[in-house]
N, CA, C and O atoms as a GROMACS GRO file, in nm:
protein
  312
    1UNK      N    1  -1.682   5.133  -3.661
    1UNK     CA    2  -1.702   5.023  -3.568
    1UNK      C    3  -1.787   5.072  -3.450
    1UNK      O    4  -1.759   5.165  -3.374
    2UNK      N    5  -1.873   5.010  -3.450
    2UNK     CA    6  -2.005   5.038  -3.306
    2UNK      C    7  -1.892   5.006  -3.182
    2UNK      O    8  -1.786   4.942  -3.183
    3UNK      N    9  -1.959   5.073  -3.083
    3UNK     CA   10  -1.882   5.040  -2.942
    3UNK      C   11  -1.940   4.938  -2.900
    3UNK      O   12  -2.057   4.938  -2.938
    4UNK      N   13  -1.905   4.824  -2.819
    4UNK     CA   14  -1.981   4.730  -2.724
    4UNK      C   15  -2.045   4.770  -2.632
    4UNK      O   16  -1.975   4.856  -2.580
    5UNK      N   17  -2.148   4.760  -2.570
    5UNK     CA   18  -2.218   4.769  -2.465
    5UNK      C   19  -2.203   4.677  -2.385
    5UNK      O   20  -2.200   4.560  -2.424
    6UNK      N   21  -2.186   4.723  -2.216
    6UNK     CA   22  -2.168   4.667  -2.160
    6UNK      C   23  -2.228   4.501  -2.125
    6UNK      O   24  -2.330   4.531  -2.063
    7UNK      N   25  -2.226   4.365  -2.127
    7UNK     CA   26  -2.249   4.243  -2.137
    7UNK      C   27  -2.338   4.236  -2.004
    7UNK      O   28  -2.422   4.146  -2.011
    8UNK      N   29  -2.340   4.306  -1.890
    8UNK     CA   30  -2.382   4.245  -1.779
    8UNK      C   31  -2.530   4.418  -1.753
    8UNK      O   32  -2.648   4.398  -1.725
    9UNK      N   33  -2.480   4.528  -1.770
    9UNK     CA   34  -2.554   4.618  -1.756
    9UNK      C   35  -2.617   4.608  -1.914
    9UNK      O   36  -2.733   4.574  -1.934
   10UNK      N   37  -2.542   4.635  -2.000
   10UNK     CA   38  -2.606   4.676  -2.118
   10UNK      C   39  -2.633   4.839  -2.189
   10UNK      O   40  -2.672   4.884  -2.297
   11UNK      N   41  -2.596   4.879  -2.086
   11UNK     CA   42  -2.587   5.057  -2.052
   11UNK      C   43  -2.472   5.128  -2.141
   11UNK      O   44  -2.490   5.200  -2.239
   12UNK      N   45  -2.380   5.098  -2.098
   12UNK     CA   46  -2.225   5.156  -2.062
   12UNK      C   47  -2.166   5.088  -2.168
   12UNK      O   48  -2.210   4.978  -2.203
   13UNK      N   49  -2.030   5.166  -2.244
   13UNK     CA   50  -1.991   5.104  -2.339
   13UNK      C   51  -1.869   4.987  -2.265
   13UNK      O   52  -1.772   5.034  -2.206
   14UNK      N   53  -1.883   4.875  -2.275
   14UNK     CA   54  -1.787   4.804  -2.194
   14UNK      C   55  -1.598   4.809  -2.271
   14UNK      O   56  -1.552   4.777  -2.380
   15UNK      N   57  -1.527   4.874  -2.121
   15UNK     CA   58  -1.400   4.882  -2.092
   15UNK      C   59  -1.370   4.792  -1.942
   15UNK      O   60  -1.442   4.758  -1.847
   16UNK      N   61  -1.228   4.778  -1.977
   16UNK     CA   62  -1.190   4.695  -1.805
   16UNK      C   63  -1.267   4.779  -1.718
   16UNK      O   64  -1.382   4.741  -1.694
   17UNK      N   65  -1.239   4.856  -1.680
   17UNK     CA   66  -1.292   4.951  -1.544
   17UNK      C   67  -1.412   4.952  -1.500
   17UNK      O   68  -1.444   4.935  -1.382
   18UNK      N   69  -1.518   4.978  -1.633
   18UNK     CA   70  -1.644   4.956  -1.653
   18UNK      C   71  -1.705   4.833  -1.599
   18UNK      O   72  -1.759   4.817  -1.490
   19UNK      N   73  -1.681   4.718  -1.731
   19UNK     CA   74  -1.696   4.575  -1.653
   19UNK      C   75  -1.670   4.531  -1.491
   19UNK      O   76  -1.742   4.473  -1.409
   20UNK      N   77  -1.548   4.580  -1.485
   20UNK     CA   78  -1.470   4.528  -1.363
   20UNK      C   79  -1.528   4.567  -1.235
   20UNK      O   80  -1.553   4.491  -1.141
   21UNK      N   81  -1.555   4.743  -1.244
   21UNK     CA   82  -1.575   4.780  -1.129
   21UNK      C   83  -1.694   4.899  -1.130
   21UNK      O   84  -1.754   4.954  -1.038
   22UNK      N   85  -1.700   4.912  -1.241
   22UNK     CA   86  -1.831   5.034  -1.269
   22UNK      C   87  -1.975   5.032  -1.312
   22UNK      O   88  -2.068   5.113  -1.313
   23UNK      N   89  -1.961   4.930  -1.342
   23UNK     CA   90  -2.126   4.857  -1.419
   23UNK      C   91  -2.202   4.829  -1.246
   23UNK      O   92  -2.164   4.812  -1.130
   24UNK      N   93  -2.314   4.837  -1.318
   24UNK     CA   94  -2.427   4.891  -1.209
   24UNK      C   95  -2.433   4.726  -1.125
   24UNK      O   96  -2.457   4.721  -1.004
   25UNK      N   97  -2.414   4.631  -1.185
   25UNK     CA   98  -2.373   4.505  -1.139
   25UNK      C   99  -2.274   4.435  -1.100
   25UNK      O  100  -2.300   4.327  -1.046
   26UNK      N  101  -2.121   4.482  -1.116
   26UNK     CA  102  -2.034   4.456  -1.039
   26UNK      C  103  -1.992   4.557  -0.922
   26UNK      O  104  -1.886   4.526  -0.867
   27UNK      N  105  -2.050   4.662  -0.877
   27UNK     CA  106  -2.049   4.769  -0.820
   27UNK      C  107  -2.135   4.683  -0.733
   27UNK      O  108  -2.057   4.610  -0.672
   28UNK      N  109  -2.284   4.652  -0.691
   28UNK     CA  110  -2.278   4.568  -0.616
   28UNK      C  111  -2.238   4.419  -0.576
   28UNK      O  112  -2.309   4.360  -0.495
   29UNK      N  113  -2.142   4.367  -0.624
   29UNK     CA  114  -2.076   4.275  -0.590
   29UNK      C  115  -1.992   4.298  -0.478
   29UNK      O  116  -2.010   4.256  -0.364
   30UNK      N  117  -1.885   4.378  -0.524
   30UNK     CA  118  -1.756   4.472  -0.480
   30UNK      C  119  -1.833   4.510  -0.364
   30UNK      O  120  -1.782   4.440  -0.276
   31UNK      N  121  -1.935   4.584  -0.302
   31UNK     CA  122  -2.030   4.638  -0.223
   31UNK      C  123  -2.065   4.544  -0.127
   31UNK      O  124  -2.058   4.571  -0.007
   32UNK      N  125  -2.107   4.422  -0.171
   32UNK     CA  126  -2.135   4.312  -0.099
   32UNK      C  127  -2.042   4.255  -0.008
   32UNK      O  128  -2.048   4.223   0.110
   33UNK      N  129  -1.954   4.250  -0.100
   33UNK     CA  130  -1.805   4.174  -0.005
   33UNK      C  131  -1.738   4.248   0.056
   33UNK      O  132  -1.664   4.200   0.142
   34UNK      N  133  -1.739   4.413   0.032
   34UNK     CA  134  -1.670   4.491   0.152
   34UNK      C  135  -1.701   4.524   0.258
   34UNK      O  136  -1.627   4.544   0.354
   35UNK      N  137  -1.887   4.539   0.248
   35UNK     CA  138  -1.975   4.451   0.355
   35UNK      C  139  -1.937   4.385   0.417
   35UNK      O  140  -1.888   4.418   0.525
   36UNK      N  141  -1.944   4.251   0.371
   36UNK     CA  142  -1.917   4.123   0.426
   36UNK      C  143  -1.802   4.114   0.505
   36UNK      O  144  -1.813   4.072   0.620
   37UNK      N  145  -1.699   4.146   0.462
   37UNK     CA  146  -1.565   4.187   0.508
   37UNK      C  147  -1.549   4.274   0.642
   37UNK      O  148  -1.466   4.248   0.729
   38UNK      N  149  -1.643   4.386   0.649
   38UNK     CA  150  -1.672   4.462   0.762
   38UNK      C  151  -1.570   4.633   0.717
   38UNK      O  152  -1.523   4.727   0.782
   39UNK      N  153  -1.577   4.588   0.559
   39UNK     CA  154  -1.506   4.739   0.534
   39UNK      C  155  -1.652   4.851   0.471
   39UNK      O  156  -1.751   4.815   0.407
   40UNK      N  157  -1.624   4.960   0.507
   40UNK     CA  158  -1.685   5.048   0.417
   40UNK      C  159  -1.626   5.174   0.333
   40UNK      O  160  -1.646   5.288   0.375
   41UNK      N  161  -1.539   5.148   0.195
   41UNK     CA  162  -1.467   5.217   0.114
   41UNK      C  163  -1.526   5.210  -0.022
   41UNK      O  164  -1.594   5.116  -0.063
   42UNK      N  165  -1.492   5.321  -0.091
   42UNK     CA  166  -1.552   5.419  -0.192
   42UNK      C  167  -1.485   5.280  -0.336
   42UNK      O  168  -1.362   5.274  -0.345
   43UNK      N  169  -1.541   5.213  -0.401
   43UNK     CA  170  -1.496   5.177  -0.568
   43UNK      C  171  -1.394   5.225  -0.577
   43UNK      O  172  -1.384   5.337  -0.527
   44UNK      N  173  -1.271   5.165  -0.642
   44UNK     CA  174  -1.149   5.234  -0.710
   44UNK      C  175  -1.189   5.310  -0.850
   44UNK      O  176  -1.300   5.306  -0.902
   45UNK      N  177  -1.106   5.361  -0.884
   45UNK     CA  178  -1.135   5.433  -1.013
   45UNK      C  179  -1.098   5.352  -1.113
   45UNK      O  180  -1.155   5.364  -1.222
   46UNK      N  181  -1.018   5.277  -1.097
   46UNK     CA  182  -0.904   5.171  -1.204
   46UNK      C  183  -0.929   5.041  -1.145
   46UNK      O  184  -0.970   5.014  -1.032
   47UNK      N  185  -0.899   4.966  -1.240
   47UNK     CA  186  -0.855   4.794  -1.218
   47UNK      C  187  -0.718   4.793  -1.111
   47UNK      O  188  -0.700   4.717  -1.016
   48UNK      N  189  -0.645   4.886  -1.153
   48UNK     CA  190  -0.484   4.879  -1.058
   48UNK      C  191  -0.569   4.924  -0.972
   48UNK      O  192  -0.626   4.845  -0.896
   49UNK      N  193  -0.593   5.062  -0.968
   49UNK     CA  194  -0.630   5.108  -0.809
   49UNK      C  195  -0.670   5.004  -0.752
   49UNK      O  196  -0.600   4.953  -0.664
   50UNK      N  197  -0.815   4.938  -0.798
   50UNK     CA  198  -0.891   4.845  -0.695
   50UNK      C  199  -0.792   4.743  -0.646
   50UNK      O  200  -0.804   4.678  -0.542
   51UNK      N  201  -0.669   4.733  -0.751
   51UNK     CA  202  -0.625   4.575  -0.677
   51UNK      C  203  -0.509   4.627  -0.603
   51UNK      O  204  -0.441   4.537  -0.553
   52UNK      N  205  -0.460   4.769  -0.577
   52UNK     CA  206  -0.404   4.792  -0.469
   52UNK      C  207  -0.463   4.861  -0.338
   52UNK      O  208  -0.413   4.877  -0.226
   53UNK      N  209  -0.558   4.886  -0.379
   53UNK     CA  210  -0.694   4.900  -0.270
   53UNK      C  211  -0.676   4.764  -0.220
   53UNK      O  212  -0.583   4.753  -0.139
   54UNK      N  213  -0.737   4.665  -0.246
   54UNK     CA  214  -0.739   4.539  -0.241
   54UNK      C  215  -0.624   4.494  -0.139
   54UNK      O  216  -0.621   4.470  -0.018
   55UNK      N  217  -0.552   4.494  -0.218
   55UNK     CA  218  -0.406   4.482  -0.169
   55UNK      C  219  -0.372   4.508   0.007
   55UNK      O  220  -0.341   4.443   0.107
   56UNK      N  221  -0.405   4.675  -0.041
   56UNK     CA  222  -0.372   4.716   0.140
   56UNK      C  223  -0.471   4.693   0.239
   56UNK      O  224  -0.452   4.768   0.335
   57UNK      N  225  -0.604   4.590   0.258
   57UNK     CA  226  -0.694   4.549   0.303
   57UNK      C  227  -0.619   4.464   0.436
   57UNK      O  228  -0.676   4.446   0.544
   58UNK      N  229  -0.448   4.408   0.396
   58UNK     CA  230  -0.418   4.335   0.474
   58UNK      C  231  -0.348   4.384   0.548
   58UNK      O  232  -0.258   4.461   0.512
   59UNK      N  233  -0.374   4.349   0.682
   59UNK     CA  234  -0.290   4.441   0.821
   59UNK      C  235  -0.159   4.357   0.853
   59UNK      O  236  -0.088   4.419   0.931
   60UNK      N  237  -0.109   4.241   0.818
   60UNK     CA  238   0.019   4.206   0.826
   60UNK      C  239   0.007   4.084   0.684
   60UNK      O  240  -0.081   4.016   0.630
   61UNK      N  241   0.152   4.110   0.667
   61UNK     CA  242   0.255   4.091   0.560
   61UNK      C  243   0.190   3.902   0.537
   61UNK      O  244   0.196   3.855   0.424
   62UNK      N  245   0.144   3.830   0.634
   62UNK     CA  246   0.084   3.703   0.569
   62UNK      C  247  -0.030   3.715   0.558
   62UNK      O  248  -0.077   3.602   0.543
   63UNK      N  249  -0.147   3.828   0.554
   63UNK     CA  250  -0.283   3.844   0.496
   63UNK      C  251  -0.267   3.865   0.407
   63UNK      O  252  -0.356   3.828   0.331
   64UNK      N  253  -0.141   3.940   0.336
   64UNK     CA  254  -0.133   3.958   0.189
   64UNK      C  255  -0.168   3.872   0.060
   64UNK      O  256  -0.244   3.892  -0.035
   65UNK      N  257  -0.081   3.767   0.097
   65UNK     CA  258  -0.160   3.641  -0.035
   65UNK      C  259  -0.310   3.624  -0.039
   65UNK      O  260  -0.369   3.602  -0.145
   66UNK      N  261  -0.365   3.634   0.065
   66UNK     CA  262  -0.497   3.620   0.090
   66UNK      C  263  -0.635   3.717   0.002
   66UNK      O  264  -0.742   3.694  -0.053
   67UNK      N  265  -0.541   3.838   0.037
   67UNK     CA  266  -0.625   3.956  -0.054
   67UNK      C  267  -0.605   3.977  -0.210
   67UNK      O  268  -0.674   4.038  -0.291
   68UNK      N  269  -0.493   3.908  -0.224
   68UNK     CA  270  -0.489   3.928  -0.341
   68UNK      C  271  -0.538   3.804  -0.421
   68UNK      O  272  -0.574   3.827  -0.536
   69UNK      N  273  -0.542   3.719  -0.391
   69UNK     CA  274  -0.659   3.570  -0.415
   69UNK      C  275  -0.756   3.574  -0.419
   69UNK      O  276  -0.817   3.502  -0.499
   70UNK      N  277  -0.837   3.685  -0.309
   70UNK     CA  278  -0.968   3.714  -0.329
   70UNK      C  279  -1.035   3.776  -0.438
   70UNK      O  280  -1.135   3.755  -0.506
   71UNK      N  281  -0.882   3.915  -0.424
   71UNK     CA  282  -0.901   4.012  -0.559
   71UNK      C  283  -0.926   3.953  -0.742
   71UNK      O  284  -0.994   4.006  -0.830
   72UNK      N  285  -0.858   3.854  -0.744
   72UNK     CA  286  -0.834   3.798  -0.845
   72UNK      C  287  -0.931   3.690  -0.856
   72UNK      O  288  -0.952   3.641  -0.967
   73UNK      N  289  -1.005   3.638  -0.733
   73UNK     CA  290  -1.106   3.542  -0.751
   73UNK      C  291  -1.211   3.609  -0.778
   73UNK      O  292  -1.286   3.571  -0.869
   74UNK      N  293  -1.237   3.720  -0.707
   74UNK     CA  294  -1.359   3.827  -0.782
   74UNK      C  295  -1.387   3.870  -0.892
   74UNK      O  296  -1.504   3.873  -0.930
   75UNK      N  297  -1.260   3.924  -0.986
   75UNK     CA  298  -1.257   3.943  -1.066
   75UNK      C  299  -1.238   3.826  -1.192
   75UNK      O  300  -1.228   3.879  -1.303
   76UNK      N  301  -1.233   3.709  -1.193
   76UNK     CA  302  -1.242   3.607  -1.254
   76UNK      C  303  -1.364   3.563  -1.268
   76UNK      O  304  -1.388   3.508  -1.375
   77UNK      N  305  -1.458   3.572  -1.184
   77UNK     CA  306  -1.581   3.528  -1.124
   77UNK      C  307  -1.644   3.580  -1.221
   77UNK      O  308  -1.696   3.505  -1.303
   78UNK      N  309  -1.662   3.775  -1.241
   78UNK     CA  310  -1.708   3.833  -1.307
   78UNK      C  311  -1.707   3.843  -1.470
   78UNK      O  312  -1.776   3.928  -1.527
   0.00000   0.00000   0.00000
């Protein structure tokens, strides 16, 4: 069985991590909005990592739903 190549790069054999957060095109997405956001932090290594990266973005306990809505709207998007 051939591996898939990544759908959006075309490069990379596509896995969650890859797609999600490592392909040369969702890497600037993720980039854009942490920008936008006014953060500047390194890609997670994992899908979990990023979404507890994600996660701790919020400085009190009702920003929480918020980040993780985003997290999950990003990654739906993609």
């Amino acid at each position: 069985m051939e591996a898939v190549k990544c759908s959006l790069c075309g490069q990379n054999v596509e896995d969650n991590n890859h797609l999600f957060l490592h392909c040369s095109v969702t890497t600037k997405i993720w980039s854009m909005c942490f920008e936008w956001w006014g953060f500047s932090i390194a890609i997670a290594g994992s899908c979990w990592d990023s979404f507890i990266q994600h996660e701790s973005l919020a400085t009190k306990s009702s920003e929480r739903l918020g980040w993780i809505i985003v997290w999950f709207s990003l990654v739906l998007t993609i």
